[in-house]
C-alpha positions as YAML, in Angstrom:
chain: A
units: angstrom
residues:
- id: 1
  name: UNK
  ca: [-23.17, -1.75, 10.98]
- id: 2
  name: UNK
  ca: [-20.31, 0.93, 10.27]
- id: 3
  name: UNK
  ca: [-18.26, 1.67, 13.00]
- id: 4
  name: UNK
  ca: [-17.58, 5.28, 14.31]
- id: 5
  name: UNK
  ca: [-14.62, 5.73, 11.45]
- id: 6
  name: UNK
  ca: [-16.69, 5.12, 8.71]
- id: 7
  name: UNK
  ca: [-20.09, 7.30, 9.62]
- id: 8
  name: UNK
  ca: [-17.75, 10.32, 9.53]
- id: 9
  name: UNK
  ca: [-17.79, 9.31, 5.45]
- id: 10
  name: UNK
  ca: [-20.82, 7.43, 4.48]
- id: 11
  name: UNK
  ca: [-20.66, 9.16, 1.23]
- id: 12
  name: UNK
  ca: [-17.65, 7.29, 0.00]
- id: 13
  name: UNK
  ca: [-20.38, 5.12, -0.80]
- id: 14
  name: UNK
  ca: [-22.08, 7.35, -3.30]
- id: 15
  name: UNK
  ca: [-20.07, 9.99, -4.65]
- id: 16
  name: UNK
  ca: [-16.66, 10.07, -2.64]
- id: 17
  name: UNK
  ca: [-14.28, 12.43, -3.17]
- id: 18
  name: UNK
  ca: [-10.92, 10.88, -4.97]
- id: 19
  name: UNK
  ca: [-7.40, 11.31, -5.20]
- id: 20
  name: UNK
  ca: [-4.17, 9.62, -5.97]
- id: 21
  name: UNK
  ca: [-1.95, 8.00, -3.06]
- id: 22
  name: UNK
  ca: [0.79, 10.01, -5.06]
- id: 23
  name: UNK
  ca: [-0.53, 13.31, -4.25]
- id: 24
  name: UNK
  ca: [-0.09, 12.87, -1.00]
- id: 25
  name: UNK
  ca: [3.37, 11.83, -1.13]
- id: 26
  name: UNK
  ca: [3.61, 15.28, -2.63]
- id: 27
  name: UNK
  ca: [1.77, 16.86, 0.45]
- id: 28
  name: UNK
  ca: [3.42, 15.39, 2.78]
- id: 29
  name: UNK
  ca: [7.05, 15.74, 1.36]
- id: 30
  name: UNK
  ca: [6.47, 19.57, 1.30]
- id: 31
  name: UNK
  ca: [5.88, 19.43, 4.90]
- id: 32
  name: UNK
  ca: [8.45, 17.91, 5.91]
- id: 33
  name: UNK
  ca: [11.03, 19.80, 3.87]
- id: 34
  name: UNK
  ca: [9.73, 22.61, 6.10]
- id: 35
  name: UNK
  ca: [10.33, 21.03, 9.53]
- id: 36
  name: UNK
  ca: [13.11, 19.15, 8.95]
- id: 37
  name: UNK
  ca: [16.53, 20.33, 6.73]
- id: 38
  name: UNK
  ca: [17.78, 16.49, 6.78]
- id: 39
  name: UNK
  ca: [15.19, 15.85, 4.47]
- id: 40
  name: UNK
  ca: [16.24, 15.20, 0.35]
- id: 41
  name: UNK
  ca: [14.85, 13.99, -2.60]
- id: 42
  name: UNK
  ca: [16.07, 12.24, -5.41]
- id: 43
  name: UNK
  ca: [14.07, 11.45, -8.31]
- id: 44
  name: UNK
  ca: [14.47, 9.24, -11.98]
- id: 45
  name: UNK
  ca: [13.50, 11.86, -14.05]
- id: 46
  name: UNK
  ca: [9.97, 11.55, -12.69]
- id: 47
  name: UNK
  ca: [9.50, 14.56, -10.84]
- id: 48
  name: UNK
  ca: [5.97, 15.59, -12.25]
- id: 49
  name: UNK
  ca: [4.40, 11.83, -12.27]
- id: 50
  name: UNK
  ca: [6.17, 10.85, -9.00]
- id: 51
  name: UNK
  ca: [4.39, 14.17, -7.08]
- id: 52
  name: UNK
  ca: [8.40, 15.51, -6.32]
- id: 53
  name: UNK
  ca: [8.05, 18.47, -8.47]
- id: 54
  name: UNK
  ca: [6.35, 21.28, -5.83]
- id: 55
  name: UNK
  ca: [9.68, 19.97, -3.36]
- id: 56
  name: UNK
  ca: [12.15, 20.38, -6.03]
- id: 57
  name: UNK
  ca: [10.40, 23.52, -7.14]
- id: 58
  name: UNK
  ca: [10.24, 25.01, -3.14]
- id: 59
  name: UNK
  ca: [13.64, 23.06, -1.96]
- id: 60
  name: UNK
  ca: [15.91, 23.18, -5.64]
- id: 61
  name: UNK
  ca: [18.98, 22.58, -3.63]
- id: 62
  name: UNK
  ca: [17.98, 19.55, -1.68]
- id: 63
  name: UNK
  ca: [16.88, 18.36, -4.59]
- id: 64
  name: UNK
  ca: [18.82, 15.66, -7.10]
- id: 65
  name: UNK
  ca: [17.62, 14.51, -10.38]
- id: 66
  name: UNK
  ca: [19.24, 11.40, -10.92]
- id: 67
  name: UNK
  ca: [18.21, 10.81, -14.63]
- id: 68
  name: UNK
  ca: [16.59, 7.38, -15.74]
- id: 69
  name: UNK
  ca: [19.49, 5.68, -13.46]
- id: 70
  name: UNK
  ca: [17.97, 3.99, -10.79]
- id: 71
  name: UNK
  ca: [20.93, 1.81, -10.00]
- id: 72
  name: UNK
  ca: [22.08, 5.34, -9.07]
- id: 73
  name: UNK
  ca: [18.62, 6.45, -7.39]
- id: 74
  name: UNK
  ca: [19.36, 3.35, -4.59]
- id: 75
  name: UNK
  ca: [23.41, 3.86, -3.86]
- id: 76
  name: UNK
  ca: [23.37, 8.05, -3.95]
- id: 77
  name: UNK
  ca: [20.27, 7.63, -1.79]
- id: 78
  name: UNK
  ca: [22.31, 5.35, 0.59]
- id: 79
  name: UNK
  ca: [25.17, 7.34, 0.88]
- id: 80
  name: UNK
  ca: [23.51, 11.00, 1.76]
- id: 81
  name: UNK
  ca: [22.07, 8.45, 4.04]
- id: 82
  name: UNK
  ca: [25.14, 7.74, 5.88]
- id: 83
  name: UNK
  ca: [26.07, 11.15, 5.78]
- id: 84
  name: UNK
  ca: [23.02, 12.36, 8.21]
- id: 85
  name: UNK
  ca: [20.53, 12.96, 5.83]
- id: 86
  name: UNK
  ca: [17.02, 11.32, 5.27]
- id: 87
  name: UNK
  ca: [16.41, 10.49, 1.48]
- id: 88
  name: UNK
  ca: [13.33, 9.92, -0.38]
- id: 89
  name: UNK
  ca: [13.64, 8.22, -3.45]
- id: 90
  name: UNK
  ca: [11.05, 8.16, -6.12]
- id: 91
  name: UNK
  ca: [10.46, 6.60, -9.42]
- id: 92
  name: UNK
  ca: [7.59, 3.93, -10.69]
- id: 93
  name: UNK
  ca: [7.78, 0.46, -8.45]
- id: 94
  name: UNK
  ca: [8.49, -1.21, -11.51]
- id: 95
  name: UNK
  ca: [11.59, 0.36, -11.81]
- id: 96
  name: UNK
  ca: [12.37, 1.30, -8.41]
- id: 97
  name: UNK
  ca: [12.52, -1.47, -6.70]
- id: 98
  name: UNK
  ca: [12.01, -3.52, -9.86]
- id: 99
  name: UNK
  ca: [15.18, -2.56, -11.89]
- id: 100
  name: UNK
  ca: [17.61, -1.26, -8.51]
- id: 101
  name: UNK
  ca: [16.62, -4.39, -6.33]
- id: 102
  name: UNK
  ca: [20.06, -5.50, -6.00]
- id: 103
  name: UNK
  ca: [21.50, -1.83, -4.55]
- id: 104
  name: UNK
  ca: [18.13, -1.69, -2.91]
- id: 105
  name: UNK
  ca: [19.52, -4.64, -1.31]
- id: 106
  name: UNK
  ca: [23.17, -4.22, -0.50]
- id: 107
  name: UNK
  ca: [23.75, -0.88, -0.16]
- id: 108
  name: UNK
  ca: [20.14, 0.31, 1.96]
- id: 109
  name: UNK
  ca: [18.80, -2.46, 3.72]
- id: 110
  name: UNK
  ca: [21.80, -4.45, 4.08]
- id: 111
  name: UNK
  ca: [23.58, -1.04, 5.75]
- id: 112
  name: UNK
  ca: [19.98, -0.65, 7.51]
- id: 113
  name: UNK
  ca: [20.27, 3.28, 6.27]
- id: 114
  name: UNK
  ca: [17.31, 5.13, 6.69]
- id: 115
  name: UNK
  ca: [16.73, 5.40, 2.53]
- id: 116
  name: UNK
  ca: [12.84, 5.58, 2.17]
- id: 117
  name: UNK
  ca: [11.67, 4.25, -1.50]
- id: 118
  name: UNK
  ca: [9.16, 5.47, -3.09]
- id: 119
  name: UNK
  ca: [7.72, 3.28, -5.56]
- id: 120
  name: UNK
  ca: [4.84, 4.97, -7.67]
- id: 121
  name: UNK
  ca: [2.03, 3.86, -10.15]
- id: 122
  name: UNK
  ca: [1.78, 0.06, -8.37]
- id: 123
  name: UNK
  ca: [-0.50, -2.63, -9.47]
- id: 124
  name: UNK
  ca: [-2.93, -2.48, -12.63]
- id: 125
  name: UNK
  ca: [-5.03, 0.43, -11.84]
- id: 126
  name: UNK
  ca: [-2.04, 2.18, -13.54]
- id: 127
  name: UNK
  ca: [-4.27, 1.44, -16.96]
- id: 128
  name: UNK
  ca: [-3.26, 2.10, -20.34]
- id: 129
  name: UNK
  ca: [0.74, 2.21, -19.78]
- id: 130
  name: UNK
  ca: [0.28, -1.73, -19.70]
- id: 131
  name: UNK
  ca: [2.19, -4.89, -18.46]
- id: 132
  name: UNK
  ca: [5.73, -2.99, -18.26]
- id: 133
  name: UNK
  ca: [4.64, 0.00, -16.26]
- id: 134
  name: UNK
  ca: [2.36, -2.36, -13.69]
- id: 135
  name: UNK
  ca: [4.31, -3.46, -11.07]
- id: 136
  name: UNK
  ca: [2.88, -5.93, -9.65]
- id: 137
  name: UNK
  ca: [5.90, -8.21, -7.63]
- id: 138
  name: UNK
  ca: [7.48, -5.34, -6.04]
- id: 139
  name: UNK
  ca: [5.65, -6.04, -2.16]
- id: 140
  name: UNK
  ca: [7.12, -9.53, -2.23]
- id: 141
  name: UNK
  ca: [10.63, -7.78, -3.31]
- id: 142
  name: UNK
  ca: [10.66, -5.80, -0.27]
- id: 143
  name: UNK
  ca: [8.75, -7.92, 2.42]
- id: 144
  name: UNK
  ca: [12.01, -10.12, 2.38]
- id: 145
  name: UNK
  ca: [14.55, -8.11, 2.79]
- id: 146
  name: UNK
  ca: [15.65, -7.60, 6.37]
- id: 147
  name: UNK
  ca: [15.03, -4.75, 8.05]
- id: 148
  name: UNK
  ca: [12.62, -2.89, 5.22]
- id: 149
  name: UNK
  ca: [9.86, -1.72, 6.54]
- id: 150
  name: UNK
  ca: [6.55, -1.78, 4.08]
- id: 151
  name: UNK
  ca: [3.55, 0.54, 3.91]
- id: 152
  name: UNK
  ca: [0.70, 0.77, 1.50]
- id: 153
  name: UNK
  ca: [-1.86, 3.25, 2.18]
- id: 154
  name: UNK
  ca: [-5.23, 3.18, 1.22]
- id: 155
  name: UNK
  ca: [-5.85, 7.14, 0.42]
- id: 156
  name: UNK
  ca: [-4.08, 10.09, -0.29]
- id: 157
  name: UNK
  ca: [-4.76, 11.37, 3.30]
- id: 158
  name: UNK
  ca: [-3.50, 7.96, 4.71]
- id: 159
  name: UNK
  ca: [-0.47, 8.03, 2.30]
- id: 160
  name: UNK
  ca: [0.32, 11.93, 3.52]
- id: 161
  name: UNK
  ca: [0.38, 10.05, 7.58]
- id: 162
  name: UNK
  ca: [2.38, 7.37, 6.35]
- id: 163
  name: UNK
  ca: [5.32, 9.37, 4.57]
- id: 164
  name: UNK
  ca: [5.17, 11.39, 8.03]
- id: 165
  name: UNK
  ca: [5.87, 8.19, 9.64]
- id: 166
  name: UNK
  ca: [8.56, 6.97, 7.65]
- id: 167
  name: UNK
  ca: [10.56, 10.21, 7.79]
- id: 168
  name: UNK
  ca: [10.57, 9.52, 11.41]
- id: 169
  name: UNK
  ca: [11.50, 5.72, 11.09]
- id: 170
  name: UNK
  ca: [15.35, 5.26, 11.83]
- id: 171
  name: UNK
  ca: [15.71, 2.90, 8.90]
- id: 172
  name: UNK
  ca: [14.65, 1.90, 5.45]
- id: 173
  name: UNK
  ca: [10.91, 1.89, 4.01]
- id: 174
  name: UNK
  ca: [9.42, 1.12, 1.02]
- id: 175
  name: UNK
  ca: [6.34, 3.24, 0.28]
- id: 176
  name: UNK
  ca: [3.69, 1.84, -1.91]
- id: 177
  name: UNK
  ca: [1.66, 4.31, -3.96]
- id: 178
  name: UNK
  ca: [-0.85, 4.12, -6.84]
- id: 179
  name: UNK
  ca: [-1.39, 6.91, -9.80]
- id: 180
  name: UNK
  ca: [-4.82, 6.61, -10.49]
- id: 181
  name: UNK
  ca: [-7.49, 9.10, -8.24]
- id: 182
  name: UNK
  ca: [-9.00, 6.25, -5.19]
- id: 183
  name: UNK
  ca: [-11.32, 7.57, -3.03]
- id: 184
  name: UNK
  ca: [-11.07, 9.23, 0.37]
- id: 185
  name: UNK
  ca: [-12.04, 6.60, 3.42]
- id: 186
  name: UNK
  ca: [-10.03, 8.74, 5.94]
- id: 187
  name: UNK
  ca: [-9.65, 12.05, 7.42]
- id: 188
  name: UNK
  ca: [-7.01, 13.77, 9.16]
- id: 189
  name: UNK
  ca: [-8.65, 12.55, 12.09]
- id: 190
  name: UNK
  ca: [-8.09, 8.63, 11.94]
- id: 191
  name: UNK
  ca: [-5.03, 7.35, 13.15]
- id: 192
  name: UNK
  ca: [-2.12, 6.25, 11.48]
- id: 193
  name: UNK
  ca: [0.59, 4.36, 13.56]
- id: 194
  name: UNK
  ca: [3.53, 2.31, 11.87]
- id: 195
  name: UNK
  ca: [2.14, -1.25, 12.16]
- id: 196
  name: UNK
  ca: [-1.14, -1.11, 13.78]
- id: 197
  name: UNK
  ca: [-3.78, -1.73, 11.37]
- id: 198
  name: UNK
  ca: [-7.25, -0.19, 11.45]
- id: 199
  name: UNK
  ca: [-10.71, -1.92, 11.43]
- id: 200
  name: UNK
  ca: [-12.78, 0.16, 8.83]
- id: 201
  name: UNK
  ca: [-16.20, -1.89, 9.04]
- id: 202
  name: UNK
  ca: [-17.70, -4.17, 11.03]
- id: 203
  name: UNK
  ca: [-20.89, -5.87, 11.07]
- id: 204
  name: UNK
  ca: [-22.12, -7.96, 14.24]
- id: 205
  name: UNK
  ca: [-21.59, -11.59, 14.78]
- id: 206
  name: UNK
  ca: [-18.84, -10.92, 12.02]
- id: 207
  name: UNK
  ca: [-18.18, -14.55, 9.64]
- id: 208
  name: UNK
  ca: [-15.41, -13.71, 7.43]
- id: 209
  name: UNK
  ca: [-12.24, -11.33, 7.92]
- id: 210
  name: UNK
  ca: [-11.79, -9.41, 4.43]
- id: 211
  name: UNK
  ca: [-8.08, -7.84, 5.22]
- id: 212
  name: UNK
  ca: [-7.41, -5.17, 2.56]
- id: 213
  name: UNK
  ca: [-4.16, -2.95, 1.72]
- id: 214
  name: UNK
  ca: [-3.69, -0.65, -0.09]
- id: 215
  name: UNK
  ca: [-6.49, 1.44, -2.51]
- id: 216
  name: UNK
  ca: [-8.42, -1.78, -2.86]
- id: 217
  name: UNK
  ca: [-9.42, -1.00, 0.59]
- id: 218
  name: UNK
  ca: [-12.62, 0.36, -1.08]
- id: 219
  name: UNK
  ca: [-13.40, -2.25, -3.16]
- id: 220
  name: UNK
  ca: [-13.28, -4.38, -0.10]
- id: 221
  name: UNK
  ca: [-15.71, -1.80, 1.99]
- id: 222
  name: UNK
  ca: [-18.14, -2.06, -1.30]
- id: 223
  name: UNK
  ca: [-17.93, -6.32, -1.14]
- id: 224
  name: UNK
  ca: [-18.62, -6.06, 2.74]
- id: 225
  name: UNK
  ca: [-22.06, -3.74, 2.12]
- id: 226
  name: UNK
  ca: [-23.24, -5.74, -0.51]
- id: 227
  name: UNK
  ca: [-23.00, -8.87, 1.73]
- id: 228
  name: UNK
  ca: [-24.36, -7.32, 4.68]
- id: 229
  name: UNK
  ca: [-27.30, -6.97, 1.90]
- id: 230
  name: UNK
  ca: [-27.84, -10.93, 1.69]
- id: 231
  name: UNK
  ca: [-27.22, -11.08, 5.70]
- id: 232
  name: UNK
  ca: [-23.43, -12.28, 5.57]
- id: 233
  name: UNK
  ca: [-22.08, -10.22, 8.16]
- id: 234
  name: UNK
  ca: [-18.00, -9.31, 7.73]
- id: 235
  name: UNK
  ca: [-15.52, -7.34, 9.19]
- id: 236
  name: UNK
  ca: [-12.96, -5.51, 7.02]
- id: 237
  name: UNK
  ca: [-9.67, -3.88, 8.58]
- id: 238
  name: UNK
  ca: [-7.13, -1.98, 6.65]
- id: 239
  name: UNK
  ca: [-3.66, -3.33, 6.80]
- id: 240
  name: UNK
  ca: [-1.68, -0.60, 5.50]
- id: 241
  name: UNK
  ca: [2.10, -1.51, 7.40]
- id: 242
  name: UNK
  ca: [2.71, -4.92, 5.43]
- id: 243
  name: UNK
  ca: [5.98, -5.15, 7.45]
- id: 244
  name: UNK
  ca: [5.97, -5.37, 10.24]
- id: 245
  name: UNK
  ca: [2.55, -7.08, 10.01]
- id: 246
  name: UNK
  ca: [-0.24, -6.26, 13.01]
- id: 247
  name: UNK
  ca: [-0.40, -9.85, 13.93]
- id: 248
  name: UNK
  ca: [-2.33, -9.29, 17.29]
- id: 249
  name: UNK
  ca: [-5.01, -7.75, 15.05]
- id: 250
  name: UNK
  ca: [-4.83, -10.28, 12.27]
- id: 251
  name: UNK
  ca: [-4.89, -13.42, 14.86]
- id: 252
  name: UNK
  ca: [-8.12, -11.87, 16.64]
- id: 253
  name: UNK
  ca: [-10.03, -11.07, 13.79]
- id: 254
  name: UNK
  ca: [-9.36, -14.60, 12.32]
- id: 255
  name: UNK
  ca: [-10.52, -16.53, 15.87]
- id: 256
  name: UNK
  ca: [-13.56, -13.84, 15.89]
- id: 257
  name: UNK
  ca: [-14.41, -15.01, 12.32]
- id: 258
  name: UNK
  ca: [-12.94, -18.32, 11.43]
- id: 259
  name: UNK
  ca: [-12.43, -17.26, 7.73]
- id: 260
  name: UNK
  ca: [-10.08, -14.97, 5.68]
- id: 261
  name: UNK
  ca: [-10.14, -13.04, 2.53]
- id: 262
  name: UNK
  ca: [-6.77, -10.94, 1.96]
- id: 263
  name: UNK
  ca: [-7.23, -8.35, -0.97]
- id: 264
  name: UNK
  ca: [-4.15, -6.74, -2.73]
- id: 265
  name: UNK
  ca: [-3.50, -5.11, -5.92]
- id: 266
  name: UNK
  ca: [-0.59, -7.37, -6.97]
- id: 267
  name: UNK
  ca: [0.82, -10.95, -7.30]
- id: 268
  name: UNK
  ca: [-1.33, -13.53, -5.32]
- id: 269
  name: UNK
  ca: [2.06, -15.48, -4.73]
- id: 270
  name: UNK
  ca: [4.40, -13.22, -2.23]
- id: 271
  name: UNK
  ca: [2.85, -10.52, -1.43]
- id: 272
  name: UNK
  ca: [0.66, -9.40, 1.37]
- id: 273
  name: UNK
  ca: [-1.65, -12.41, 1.14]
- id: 274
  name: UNK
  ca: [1.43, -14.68, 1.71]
- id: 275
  name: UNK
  ca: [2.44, -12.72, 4.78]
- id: 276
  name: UNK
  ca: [-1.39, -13.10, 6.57]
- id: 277
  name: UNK
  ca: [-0.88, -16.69, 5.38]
- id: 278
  name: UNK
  ca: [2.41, -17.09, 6.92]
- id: 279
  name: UNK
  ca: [1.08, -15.63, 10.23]
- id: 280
  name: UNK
  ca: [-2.11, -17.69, 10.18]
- id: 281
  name: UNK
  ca: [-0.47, -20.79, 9.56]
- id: 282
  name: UNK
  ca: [1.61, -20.24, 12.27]
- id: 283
  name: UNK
  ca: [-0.82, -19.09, 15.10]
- id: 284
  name: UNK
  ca: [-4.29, -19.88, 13.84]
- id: 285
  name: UNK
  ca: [-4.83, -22.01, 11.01]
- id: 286
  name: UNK
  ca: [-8.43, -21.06, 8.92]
- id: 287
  name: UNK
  ca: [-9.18, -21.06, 5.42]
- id: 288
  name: UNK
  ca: [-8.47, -18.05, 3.69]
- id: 289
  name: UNK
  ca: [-9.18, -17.16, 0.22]
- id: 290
  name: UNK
  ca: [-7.00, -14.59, -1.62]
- id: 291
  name: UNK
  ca: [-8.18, -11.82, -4.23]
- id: 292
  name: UNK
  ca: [-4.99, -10.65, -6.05]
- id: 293
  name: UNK
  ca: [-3.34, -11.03, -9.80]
- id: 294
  name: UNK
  ca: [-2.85, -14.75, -10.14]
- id: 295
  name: UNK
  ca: [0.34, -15.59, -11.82]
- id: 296
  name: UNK
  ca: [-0.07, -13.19, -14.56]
- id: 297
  name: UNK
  ca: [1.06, -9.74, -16.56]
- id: 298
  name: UNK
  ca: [-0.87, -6.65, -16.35]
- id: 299
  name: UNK
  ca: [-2.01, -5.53, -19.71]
- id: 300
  name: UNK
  ca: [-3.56, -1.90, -21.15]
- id: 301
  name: UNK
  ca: [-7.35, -0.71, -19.82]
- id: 302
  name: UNK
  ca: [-9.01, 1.60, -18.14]
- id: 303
  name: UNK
  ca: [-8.74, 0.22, -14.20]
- id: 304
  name: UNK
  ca: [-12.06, -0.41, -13.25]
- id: 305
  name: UNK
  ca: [-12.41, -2.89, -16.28]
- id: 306
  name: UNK
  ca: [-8.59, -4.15, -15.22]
- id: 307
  name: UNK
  ca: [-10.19, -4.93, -11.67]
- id: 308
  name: UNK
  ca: [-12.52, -6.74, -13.51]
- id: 309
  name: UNK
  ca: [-10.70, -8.81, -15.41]
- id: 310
  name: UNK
  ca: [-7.78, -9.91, -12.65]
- id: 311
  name: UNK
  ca: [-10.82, -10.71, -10.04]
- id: 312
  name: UNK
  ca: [-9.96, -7.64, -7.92]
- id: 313
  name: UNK
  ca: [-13.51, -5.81, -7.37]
- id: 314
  name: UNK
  ca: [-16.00, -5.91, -4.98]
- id: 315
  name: UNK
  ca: [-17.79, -8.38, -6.89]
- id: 316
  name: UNK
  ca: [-14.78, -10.79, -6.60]
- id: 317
  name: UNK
  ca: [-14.32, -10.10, -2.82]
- id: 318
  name: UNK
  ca: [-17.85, -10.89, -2.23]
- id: 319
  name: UNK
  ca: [-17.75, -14.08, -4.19]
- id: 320
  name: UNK
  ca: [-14.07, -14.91, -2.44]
- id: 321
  name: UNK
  ca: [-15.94, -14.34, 1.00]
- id: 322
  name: UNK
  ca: [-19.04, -16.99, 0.24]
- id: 323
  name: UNK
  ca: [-16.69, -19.33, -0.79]
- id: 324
  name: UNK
  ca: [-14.29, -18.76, 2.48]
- id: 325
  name: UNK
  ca: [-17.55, -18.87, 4.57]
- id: 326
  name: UNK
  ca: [-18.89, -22.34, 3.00]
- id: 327
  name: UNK
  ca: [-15.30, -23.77, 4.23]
- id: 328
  name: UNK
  ca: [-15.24, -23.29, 7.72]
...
């Protein structure tokens, strides 16, 4: 049965209305360059792709293009930091944080300086631009380095609450967002609070936990009606804050269902699915199966035939959540 969330937007399930996480970045940047003068942005010569353009357009002087230097994006970034200001800085995740992890490192997160990174096309849905453009390691970058805080939204709506929510954050972020158009499952209506995730679906007498972040979200909501269809009942929440991790929620939907599935649009090995697993292990201990790239490269497609092939559709969620059920 949907809960109350989700029969505001039944139709995601037929013809939903899409956009990219990216655009709301943009949204939400304009926004705050209105309330707040603190707020800059500093870009790798990706204004246009990254969603920056309309603030550098609107707000040209607190604006800084830093060129394809991202060495540069991380340390200027820190330093208007520690001058008062609150940075955003944007480029693709496999450059920012791929190529700038070490200034990521020691000059944001080892100041704690309230840099927020920006890291654009993620994970394989980025399609054609292939294996060097698909970041795919960059949550497990950030999830270990002391005090970053990571988000991954599902939907451009969530991503427009979560870039609101960084802003206010007193130190650094990283800010996960995808370039191809993911349908809406929120509205301005659902809450968004740093950390606290959100149950999108449940059916009753739930038997498997599918924990999603990120725009697989939907694919997850898709693999939970399709199993309600041959009477396995699930319960899917939306774990957008990575770090710091909802573990109250995670814990209880684990005893409630004695079986995990984790879904994420990058590495299997460090990423979100290791951080349930790391929390599980720890405070309840059930088998959990995990739908994300497995030790391999992206490579050129269009992305629904890319979720195909690295096992991250609906179809693969379903078939991870049998298997996970058949364990307990």
């Amino acid at each position: 049965m949907l809960n109350a969330q989700l029969r505001l937007s039944e139709s995601i399930f037929g013809k939903p209305e899409e956009k990219a996480t990216r655009d709301g970045f943009g949204t939400a940047l304009l926004e705050l360059g209105e309330r707040d003068p603190r707020v800059v942005v500093l870009c790798a010569d990706l204004a246009e792709s990254t969603r920056a353009l309309a603030f550098k357009e609107k707000y040209p002087k607190r604006y800084i293009e830093l060129g394809v230097a991202e060495q540069n994006l991380a340390t200027v970034g820190s330093g208007l930091a520690n001058y008062g200001k609150i940075p955003f800085i944007a480029s693709y995740a496999a450059f920012s944080p791929g190529r700038n992890n070490e200034q990521i490192r020691t000059t944001i997160s080892l100041n704690n300086v309230p840099v927020k990174i920006a890291g654009m096309h993620a994970g394989v849905s980025v399609g054609p631009d292939g294996a060097t453009h698909q970041a795919l390691e960059d949550i497990a970058l950030m999830r270990v380095q002391p005090n970053m805080v990571v988000i991954y939204p599902c939907d451009a709506e969530e991503a427009r609450k979560a870039v609101l929510a960084a802003a206010a954050y007193p130190g650094p972020v990283y800010l996960r967002f995808a370039r191809e158009k993911t349908p809406l499952m929120t509205t301005r209506e659902t809450p968004f609070t740093l950390g606290k995730a959100n149950v999108m679906w449940r059916s009753e007498n739930p038997q498997v936990a599918i924990l999603a972040t990120g725009a697989l979200l939907y694919q997850a909501l898709r693999a939970a009606q399709d199993l309600e269809r041959e009477h396995i009942a699930a319960v899917v929440a939306n774990i957008h804050t990575i770090k710091p991790l909802d573990k109250e929620t995670v814990v209880s939907l684990a005893r409630e269902t004695g079986a995990v599935v984790t879904v994420e649009e990058h590495q299997a090995a460090g990423g979100f699915g290791g951080a349930i697993a790391e929390c599980l292990s720890q405070e309840h201990p059930v088998p959990i199966e995990f739908i994300g790239v497995k030790d391999r490269f992206g490579q050129s497609g269009e992305p629904p035939e890319l979720y195909h092939e690295y096992g991250l559709d609906a179809q693969a969620i379903a078939a991870a959540a049998k298997k996970v059920v058949s364990r307990k």
